[in-house]
mmCIF file of the N, C-alpha and C atoms, coordinates in Angstrom:
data_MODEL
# 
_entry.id   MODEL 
# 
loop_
_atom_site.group_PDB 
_atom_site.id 
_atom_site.type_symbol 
_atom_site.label_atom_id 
_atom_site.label_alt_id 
_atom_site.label_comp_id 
_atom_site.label_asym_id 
_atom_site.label_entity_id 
_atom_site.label_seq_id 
_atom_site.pdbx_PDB_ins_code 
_atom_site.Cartn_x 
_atom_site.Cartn_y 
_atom_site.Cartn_z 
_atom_site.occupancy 
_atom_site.B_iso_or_equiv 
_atom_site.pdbx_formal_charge 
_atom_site.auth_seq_id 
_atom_site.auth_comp_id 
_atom_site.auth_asym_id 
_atom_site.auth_atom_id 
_atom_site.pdbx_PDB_model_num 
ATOM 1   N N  . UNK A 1 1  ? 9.978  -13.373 22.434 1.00 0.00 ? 1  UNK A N  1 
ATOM 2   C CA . UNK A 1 1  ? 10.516 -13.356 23.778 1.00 0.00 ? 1  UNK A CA 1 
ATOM 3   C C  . UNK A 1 1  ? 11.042 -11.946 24.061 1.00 0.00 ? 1  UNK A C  1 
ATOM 4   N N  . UNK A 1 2  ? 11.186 -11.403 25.218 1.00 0.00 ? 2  UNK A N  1 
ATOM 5   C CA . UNK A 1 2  ? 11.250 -10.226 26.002 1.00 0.00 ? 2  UNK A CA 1 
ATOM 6   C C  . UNK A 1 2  ? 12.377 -10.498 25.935 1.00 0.00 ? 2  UNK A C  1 
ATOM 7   N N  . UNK A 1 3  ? 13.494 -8.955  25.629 1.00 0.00 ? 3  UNK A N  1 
ATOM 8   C CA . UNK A 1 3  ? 14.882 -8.632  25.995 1.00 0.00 ? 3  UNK A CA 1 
ATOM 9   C C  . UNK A 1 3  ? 15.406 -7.423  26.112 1.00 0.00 ? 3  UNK A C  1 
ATOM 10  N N  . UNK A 1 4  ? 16.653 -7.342  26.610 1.00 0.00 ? 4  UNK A N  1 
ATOM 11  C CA . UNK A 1 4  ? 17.547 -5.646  26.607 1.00 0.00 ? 4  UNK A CA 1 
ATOM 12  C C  . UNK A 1 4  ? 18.117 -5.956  25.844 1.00 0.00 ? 4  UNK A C  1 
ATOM 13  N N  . UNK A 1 5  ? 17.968 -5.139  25.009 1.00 0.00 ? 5  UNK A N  1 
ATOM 14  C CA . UNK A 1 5  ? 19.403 -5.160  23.673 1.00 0.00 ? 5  UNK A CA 1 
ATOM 15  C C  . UNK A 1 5  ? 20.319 -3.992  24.232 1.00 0.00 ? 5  UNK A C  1 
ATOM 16  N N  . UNK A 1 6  ? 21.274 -4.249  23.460 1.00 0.00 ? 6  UNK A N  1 
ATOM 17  C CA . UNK A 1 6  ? 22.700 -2.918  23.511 1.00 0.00 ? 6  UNK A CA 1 
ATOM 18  C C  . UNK A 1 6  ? 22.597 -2.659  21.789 1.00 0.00 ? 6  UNK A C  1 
ATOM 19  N N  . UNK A 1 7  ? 23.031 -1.155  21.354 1.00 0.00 ? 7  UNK A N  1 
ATOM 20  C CA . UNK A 1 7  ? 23.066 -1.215  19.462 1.00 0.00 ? 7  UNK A CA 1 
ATOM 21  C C  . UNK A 1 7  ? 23.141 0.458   19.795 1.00 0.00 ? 7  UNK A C  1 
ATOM 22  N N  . UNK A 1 8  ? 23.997 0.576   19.011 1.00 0.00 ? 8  UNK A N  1 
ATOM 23  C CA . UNK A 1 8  ? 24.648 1.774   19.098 1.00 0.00 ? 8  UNK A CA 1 
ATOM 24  C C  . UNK A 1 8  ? 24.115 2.296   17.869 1.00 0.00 ? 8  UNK A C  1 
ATOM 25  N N  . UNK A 1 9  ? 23.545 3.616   18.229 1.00 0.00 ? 9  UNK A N  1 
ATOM 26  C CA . UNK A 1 9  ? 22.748 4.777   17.633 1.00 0.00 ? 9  UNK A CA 1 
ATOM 27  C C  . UNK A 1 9  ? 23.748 6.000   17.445 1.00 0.00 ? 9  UNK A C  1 
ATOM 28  N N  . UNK A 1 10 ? 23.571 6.994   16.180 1.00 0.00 ? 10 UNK A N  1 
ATOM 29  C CA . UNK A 1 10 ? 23.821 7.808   16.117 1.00 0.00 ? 10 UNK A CA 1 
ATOM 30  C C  . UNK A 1 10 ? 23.052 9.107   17.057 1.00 0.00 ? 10 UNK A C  1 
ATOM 31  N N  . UNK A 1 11 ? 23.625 9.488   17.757 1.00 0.00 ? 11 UNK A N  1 
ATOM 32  C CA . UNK A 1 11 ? 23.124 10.370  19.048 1.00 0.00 ? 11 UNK A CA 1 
ATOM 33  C C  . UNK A 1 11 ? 23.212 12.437  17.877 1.00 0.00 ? 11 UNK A C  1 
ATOM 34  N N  . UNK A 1 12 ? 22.494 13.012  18.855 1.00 0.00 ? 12 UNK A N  1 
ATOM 35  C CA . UNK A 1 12 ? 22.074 14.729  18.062 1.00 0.00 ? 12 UNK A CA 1 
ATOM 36  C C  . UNK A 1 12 ? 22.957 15.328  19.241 1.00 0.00 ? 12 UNK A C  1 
ATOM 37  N N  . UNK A 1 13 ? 23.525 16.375  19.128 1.00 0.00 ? 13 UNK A N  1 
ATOM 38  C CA . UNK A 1 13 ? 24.128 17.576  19.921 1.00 0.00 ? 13 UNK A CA 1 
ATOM 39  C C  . UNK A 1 13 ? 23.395 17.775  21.533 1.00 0.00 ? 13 UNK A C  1 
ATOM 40  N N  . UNK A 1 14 ? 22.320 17.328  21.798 1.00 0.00 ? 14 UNK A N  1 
ATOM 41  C CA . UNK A 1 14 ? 21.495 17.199  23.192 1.00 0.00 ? 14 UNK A CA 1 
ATOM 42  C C  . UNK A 1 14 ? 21.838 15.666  23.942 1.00 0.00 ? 14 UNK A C  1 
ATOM 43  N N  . UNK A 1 15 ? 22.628 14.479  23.144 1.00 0.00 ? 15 UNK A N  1 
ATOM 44  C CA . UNK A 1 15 ? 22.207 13.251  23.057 1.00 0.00 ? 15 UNK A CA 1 
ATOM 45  C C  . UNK A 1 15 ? 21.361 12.128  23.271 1.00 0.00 ? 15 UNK A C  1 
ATOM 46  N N  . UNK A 1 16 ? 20.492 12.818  22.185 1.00 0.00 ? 16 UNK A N  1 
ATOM 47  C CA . UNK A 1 16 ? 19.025 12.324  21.943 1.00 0.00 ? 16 UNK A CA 1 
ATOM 48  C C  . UNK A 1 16 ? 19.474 11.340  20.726 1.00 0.00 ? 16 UNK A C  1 
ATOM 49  N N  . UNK A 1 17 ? 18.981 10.085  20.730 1.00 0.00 ? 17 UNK A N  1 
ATOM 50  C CA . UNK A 1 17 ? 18.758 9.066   19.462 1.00 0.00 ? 17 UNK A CA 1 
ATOM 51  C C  . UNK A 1 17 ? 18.285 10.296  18.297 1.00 0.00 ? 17 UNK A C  1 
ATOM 52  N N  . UNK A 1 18 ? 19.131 10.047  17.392 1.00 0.00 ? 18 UNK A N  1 
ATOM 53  C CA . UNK A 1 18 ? 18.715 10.983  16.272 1.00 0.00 ? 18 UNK A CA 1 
ATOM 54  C C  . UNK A 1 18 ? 19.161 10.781  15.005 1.00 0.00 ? 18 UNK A C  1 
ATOM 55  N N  . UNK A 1 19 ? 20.053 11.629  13.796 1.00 0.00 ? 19 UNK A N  1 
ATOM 56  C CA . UNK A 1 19 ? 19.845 10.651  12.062 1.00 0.00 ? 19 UNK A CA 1 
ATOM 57  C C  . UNK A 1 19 ? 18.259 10.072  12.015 1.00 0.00 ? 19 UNK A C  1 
ATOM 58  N N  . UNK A 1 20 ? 18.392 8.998   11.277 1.00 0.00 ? 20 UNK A N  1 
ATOM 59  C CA . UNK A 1 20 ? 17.218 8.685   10.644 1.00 0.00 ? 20 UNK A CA 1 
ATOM 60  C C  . UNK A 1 20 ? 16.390 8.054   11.402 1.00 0.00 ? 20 UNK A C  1 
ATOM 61  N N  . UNK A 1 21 ? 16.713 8.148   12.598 1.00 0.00 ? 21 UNK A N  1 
ATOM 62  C CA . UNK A 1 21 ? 15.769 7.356   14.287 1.00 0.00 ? 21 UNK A CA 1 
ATOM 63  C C  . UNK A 1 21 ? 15.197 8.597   14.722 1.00 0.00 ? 21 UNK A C  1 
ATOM 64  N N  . UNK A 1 22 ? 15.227 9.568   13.943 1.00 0.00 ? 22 UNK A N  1 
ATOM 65  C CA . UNK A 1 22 ? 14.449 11.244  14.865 1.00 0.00 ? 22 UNK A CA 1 
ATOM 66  C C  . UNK A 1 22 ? 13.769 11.328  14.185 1.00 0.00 ? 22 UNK A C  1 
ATOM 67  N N  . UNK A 1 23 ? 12.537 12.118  14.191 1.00 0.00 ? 23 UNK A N  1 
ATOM 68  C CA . UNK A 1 23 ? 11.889 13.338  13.236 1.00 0.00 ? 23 UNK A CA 1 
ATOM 69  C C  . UNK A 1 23 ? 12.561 15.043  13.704 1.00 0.00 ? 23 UNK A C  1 
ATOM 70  N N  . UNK A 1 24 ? 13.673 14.914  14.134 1.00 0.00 ? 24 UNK A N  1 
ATOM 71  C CA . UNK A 1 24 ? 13.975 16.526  14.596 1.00 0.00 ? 24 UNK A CA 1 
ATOM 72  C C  . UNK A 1 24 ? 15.126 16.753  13.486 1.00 0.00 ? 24 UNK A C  1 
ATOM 73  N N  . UNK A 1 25 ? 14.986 17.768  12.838 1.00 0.00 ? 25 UNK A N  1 
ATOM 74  C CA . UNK A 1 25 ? 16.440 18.137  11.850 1.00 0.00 ? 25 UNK A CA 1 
ATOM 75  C C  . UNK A 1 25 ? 17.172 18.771  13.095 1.00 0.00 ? 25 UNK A C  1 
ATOM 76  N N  . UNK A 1 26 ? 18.571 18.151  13.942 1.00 0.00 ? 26 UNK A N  1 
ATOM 77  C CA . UNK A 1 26 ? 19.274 18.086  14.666 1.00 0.00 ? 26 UNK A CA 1 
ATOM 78  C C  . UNK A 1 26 ? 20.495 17.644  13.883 1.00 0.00 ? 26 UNK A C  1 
ATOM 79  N N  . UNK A 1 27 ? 21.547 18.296  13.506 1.00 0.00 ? 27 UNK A N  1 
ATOM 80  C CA . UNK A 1 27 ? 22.900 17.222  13.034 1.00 0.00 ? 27 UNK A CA 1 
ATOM 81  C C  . UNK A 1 27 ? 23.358 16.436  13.904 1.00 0.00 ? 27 UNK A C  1 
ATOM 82  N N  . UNK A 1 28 ? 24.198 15.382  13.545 1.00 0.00 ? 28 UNK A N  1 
ATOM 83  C CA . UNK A 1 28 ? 24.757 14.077  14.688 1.00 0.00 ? 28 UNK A CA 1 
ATOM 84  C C  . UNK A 1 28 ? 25.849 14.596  15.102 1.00 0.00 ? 28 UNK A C  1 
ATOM 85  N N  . UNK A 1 29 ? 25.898 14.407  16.190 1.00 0.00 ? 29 UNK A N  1 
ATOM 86  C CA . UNK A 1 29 ? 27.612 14.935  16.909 1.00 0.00 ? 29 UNK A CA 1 
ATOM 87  C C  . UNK A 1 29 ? 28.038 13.609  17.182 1.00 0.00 ? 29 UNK A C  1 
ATOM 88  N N  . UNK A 1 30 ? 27.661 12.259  16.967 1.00 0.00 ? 30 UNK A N  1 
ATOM 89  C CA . UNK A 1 30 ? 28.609 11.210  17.374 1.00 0.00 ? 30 UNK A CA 1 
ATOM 90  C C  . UNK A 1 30 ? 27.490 10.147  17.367 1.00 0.00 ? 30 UNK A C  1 
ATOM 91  N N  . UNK A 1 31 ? 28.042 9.282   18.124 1.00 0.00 ? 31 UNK A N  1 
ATOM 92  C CA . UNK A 1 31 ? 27.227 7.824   18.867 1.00 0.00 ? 31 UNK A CA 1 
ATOM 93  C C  . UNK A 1 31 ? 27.448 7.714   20.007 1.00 0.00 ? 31 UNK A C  1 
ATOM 94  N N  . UNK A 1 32 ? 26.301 6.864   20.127 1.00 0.00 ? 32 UNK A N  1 
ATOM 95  C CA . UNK A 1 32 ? 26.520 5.828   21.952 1.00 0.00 ? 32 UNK A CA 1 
ATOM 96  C C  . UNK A 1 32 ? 25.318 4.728   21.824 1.00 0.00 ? 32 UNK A C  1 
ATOM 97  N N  . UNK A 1 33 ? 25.983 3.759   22.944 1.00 0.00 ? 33 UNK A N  1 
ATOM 98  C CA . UNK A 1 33 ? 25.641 2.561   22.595 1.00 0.00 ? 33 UNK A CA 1 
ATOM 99  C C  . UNK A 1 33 ? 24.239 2.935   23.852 1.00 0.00 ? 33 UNK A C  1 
ATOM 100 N N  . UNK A 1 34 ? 23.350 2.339   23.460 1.00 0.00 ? 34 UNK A N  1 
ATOM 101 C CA . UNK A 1 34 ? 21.619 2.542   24.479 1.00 0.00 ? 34 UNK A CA 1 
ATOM 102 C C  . UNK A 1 34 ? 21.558 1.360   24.185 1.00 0.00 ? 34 UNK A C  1 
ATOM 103 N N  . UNK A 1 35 ? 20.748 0.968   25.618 1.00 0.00 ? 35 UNK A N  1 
ATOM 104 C CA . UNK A 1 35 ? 20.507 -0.405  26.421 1.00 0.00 ? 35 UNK A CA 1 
ATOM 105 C C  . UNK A 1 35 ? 19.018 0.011   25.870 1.00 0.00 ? 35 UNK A C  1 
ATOM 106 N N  . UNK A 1 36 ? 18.106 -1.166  25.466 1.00 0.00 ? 36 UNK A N  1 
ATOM 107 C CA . UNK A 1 36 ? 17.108 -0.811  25.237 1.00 0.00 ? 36 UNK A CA 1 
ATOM 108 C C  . UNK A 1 36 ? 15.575 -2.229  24.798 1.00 0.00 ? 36 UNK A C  1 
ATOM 109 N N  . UNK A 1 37 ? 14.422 -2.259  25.684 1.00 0.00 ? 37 UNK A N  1 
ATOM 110 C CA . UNK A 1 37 ? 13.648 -2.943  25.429 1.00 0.00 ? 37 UNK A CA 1 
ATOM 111 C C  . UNK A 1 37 ? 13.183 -3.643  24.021 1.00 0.00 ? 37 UNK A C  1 
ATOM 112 N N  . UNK A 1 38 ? 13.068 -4.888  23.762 1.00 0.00 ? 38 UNK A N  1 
ATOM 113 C CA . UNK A 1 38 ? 12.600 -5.130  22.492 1.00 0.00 ? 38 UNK A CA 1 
ATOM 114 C C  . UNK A 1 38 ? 12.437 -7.331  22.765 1.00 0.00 ? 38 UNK A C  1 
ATOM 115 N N  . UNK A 1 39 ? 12.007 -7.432  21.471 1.00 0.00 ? 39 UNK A N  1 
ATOM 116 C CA . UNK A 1 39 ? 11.714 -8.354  21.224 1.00 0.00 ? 39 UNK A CA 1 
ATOM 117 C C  . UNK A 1 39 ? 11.914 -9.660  20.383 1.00 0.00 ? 39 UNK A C  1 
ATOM 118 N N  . UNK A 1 40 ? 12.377 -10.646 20.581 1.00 0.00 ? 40 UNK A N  1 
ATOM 119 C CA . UNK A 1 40 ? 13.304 -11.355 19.504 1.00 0.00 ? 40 UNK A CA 1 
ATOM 120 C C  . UNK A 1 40 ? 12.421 -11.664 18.511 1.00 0.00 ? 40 UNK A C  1 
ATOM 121 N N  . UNK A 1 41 ? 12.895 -11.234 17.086 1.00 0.00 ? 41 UNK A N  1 
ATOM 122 C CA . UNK A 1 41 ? 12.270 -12.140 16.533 1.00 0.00 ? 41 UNK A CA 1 
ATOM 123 C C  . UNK A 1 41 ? 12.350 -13.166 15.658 1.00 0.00 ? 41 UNK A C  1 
ATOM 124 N N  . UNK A 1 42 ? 14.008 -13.427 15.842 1.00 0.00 ? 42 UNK A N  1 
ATOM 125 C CA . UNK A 1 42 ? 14.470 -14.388 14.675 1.00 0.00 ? 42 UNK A CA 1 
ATOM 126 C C  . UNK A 1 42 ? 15.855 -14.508 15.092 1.00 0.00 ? 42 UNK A C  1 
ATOM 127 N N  . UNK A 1 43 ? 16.512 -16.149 15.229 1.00 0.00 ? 43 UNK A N  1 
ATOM 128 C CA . UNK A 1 43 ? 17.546 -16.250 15.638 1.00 0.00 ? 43 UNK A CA 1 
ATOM 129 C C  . UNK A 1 43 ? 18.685 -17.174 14.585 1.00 0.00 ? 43 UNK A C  1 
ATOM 130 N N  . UNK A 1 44 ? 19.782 -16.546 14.416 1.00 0.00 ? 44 UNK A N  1 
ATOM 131 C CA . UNK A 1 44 ? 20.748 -17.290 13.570 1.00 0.00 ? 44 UNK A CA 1 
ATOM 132 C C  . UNK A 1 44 ? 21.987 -17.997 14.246 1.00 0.00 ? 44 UNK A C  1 
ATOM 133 N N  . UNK A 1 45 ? 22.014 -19.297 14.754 1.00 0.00 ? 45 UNK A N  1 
ATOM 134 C CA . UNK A 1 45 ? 22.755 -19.695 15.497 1.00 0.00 ? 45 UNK A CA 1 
ATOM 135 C C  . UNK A 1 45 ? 24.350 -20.463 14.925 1.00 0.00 ? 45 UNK A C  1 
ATOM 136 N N  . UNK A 1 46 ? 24.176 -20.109 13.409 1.00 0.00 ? 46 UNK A N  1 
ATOM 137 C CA . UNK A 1 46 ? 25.534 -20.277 12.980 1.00 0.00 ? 46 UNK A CA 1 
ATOM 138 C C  . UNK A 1 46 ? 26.066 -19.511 13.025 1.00 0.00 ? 46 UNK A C  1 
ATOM 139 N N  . UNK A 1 47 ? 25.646 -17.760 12.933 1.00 0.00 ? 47 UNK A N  1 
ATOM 140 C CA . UNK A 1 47 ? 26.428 -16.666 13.140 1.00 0.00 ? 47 UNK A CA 1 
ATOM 141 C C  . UNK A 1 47 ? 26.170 -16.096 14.398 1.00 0.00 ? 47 UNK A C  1 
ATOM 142 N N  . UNK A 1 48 ? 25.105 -16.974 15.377 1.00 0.00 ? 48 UNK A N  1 
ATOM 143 C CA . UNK A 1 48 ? 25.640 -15.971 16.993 1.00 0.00 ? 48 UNK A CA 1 
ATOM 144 C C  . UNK A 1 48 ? 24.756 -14.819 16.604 1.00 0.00 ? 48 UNK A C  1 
ATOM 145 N N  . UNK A 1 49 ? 23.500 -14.685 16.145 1.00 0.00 ? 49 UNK A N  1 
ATOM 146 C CA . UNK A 1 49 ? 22.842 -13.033 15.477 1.00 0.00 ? 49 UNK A CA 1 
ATOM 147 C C  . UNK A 1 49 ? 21.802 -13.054 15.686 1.00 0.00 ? 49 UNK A C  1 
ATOM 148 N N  . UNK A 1 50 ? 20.533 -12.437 16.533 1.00 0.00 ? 50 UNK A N  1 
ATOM 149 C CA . UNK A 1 50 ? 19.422 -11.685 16.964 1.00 0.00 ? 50 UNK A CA 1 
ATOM 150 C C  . UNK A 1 50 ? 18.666 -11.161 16.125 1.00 0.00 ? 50 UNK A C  1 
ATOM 151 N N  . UNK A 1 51 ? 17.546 -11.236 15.451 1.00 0.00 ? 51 UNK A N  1 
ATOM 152 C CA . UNK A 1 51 ? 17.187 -10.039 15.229 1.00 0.00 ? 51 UNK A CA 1 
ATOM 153 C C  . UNK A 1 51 ? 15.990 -9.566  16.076 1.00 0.00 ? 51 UNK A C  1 
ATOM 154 N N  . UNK A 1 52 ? 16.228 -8.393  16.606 1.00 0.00 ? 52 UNK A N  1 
ATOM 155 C CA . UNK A 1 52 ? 15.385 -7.533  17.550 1.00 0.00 ? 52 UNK A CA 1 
ATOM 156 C C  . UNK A 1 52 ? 14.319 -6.445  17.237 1.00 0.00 ? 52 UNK A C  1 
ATOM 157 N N  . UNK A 1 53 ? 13.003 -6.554  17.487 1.00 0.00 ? 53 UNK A N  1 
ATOM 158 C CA . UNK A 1 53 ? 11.932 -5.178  17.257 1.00 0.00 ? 53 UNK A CA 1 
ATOM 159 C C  . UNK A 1 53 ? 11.980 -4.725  18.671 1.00 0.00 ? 53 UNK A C  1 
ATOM 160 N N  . UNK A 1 54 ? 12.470 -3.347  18.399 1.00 0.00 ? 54 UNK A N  1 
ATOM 161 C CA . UNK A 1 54 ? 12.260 -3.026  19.564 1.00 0.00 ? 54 UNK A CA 1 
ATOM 162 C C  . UNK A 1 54 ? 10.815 -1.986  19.563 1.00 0.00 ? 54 UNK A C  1 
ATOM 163 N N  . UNK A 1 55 ? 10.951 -2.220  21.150 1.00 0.00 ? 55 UNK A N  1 
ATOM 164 C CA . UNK A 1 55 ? 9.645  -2.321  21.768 1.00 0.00 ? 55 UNK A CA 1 
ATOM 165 C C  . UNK A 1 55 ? 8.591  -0.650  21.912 1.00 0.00 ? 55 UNK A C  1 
ATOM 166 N N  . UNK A 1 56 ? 9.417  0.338   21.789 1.00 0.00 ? 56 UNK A N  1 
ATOM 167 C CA . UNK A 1 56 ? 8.852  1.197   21.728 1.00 0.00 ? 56 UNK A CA 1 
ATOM 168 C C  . UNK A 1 56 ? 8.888  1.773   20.443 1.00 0.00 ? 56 UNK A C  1 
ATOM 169 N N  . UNK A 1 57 ? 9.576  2.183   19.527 1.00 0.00 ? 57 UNK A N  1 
ATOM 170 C CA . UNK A 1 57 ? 9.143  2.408   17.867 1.00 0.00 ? 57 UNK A CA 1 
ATOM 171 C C  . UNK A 1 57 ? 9.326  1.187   16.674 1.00 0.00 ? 57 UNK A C  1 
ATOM 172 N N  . UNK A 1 58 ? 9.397  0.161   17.522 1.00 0.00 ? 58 UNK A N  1 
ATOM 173 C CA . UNK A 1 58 ? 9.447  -1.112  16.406 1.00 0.00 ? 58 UNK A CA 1 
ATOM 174 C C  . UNK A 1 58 ? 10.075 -0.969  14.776 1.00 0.00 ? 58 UNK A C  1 
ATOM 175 N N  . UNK A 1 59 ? 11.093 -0.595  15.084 1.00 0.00 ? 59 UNK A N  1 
ATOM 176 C CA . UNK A 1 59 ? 12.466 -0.303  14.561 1.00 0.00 ? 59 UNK A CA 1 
ATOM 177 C C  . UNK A 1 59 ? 13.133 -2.214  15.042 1.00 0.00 ? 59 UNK A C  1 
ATOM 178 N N  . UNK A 1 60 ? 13.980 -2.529  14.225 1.00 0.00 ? 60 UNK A N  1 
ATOM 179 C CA . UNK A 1 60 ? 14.559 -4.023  13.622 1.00 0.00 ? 60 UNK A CA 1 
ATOM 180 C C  . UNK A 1 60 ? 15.614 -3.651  13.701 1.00 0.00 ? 60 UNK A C  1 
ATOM 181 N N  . UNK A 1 61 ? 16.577 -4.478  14.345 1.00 0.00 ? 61 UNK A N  1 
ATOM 182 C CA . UNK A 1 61 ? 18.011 -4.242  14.166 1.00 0.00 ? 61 UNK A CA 1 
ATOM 183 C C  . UNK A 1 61 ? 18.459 -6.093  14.404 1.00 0.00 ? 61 UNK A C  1 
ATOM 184 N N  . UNK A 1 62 ? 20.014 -6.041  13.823 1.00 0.00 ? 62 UNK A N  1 
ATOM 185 C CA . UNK A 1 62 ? 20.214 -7.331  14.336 1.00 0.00 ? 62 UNK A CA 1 
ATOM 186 C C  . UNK A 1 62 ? 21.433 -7.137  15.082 1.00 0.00 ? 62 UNK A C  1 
ATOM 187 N N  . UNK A 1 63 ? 21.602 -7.972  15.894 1.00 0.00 ? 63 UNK A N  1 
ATOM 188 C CA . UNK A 1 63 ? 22.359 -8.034  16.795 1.00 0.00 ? 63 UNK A CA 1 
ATOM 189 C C  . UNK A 1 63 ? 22.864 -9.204  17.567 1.00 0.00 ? 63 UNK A C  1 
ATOM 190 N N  . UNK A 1 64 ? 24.224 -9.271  17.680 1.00 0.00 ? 64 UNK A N  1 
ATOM 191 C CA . UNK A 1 64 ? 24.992 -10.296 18.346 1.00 0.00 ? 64 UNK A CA 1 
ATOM 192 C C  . UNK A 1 64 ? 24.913 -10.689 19.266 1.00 0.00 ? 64 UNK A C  1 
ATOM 193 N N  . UNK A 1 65 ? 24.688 -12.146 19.940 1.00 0.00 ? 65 UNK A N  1 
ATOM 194 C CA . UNK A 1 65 ? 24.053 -12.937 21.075 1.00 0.00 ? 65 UNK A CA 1 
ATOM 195 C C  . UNK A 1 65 ? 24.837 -12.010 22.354 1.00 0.00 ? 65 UNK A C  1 
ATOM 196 N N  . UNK A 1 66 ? 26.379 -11.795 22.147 1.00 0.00 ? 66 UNK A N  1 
ATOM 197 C CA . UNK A 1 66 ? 26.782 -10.765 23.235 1.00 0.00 ? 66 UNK A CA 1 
ATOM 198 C C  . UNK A 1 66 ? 25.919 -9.824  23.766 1.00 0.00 ? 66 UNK A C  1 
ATOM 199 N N  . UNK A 1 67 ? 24.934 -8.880  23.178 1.00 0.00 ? 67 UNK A N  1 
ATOM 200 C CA . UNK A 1 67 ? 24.555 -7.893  23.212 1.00 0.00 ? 67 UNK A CA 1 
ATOM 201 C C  . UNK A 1 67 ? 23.043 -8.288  23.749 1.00 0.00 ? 67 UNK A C  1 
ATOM 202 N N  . UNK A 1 68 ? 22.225 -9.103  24.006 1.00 0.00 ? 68 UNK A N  1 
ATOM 203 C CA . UNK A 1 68 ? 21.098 -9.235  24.669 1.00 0.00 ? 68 UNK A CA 1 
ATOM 204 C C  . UNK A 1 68 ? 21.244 -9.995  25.939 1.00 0.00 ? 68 UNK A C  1 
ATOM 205 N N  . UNK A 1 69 ? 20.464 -9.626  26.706 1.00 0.00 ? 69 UNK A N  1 
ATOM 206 C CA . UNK A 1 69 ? 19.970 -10.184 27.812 1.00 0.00 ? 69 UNK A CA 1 
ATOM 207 C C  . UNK A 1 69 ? 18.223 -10.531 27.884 1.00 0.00 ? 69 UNK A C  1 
ATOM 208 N N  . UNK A 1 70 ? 18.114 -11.859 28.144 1.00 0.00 ? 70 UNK A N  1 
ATOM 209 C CA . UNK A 1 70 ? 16.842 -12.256 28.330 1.00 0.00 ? 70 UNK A CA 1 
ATOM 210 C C  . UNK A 1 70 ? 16.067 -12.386 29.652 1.00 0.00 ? 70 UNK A C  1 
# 
């Protein structure tokens, strides 16, 4: 199923998604949370938990029912 996730990324000095989500050697100056397309693919409803591929580098994260919109 189709969703927006929220999941907070380590952001680069430009704040570009960057650490181990880049190929650019950029150091991290911080985080921020990005709203971002993806896809459910597994749901844990005793802990309220998502897990999401998202949709453009199909990268897996999991994430809390708060944090998607369907």
């Amino acid at each position: 199923m189709n969703c927006k996730y929220k999941y907070v990324f380590p952001i680069d000095e430009f704040g570009r998604i960057g650490g181990m989500y880049s190929l650019a050697d950029v150091p991290i100056s911080g985080t921020k949370e990005f709203t971002r397309e993806g896809i459910l693919t597994a749901r844990d409803p005793s802990r309220e938990l998502y897990e999401v591929e998202d949709d453009e580098w199909g990268w897996s994260f999991i994430v809390p029912y708060d944090k998607i919109e369907l």
